[in-house]
N, C-alpha and C positions, 0 to 999 in steps of 0.2 A: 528247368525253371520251376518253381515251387509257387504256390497257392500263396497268395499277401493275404491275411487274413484282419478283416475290421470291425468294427464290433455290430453295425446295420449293411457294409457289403464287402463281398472276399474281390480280389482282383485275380483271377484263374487266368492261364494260360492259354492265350488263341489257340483253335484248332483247325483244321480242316473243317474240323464238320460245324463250324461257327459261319462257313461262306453263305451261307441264304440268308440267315438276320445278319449280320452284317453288311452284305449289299441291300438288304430294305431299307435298314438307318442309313443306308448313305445317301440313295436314292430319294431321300426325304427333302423337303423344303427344310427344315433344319441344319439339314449338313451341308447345305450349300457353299460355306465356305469352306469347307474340304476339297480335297483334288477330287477331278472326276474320278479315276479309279476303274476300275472294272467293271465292262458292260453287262456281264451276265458270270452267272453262280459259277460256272466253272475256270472263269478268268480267276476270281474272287479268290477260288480254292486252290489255283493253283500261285496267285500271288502272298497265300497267307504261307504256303507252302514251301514258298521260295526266300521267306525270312532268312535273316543270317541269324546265327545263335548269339551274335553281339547284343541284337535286340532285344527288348522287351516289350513282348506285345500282349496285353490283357484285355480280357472280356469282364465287365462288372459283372458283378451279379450279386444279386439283393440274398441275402441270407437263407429262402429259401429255394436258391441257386436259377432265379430266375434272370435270365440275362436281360441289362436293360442298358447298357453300356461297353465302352472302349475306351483305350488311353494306352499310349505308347512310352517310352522312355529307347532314344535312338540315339545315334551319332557320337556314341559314349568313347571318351578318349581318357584313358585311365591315366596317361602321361600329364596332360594338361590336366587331368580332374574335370573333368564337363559333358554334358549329356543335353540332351533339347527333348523335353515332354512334347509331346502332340498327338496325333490321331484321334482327340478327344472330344467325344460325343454322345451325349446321353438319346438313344435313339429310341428308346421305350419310355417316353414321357408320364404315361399315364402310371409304370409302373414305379417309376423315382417317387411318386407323389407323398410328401410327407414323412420320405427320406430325407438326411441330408449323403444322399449319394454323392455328389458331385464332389463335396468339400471333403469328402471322407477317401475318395478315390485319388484325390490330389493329395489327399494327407498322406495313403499308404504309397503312392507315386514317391514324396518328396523322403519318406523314410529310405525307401531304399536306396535314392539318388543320392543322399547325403548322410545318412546313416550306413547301412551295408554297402554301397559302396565306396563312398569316400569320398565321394565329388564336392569340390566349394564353390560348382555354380552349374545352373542349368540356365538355359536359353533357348530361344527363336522365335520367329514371328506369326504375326496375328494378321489376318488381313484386315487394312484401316480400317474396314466399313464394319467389321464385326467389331461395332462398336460393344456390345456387351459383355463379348469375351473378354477385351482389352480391360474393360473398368473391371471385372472380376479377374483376373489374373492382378490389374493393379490395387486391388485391395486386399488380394491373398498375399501381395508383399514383394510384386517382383518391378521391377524399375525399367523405364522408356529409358532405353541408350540410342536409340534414333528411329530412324523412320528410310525404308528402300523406296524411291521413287519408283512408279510404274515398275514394279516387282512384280508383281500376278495379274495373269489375264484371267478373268472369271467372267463368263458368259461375252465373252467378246472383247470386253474391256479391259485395260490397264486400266491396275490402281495399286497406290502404296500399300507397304507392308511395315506395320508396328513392330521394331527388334524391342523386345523384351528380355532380361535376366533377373534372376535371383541367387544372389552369395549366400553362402549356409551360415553367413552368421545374420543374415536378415532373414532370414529362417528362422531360423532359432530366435530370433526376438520379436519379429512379427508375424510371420505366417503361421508358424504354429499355436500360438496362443488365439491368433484368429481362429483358426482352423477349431480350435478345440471348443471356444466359445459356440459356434456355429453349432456341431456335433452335440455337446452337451444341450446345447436349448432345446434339439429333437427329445432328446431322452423324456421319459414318462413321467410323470411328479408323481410322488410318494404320496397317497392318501391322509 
């Protein structure tokens, strides 16, 4: 698996030795709607470890390769064409800042799920309550096809889970043009 590379951040390939920041952004009030995941650094490094080569698992990192991110592309079925983005969490807030990390990391996500690889859709869920993930994925262009009753127990409780998709031709007509708007308004203005 090779470096995605973007023009404010590269998407590089999990490591082992990414398990210590990794379990801090997870450990975070941020990432709370993530699975719990592994208790301690060496769980962490042996579950980055135990990826399949199916997956795709990236570490952001801001351009001058400081990591301040993650984001997945899993469950890829080349027969059907379909993959489900997740793991995604900006876990160095302070360093994203006046990045457009986030939208840039989805853009080189959505490149390869539907450009190099061929896929004409990606999916899966949000959980209900992460209501800001939900309106950001549905304004980057991907579509509410229903909703899993008491799908996820988070801190004790059931609650539903938002199914979300996007077809590569609603890609291609609204996300990316989204995506690019976002990107370009970071960039510098010419004196």
């Amino acid at each position: 698996m090779t470096t995605l590379e973007g023009e404010f951040v590269n998407l590089r390939p999990l490591r082992v030795a990414d398990a210590e920041i990794t379990l801090s952004w997870r450990r975070a009030q941020r990432a709370r709607f993530l699975n719990a995941g592994a208790a301690s650094v060496e769980q962490q490094a042996a579950w980055i470890a135990g990826r399949p080569a199916s997956e795709y698992n990236f570490i952001i990192e801001l351009k001058n390769g400081r990591p301040i991110g993650m984001l997945s592309l899993t469950g890829i079925d080349l027969a059907n064409r379909h993959g489900e983005p997740g793991r995604f969490l900006i876990g160095d807030e302070e360093g994203a800042k006046g990045v457009p990390a986030a939208v840039e990391a989805m853009k080189l996500l959505y490149k390869l799920a539907f450009e190099d690889l061929g896929l004409v859709r990606v999916c899966g869920i949000i959980a209900a309550n992460n209501t800001l993930m939900v309106k950001w994925q549905k304004y980057l262009g991907m579509k509410e096809e229903g909703r899993l009753r008491n799908h996820l127990c988070q801190d004790g409780e059931f609650q539903d889970a938002v199914y979300l998709a996007l077809l590569v031709e609603d890609y291609r007509k609204t996300s990316l043009p989204r995506m690019n708007v976002l990107i370009n308004a970071a960039r510098p203005r010419a004196a």
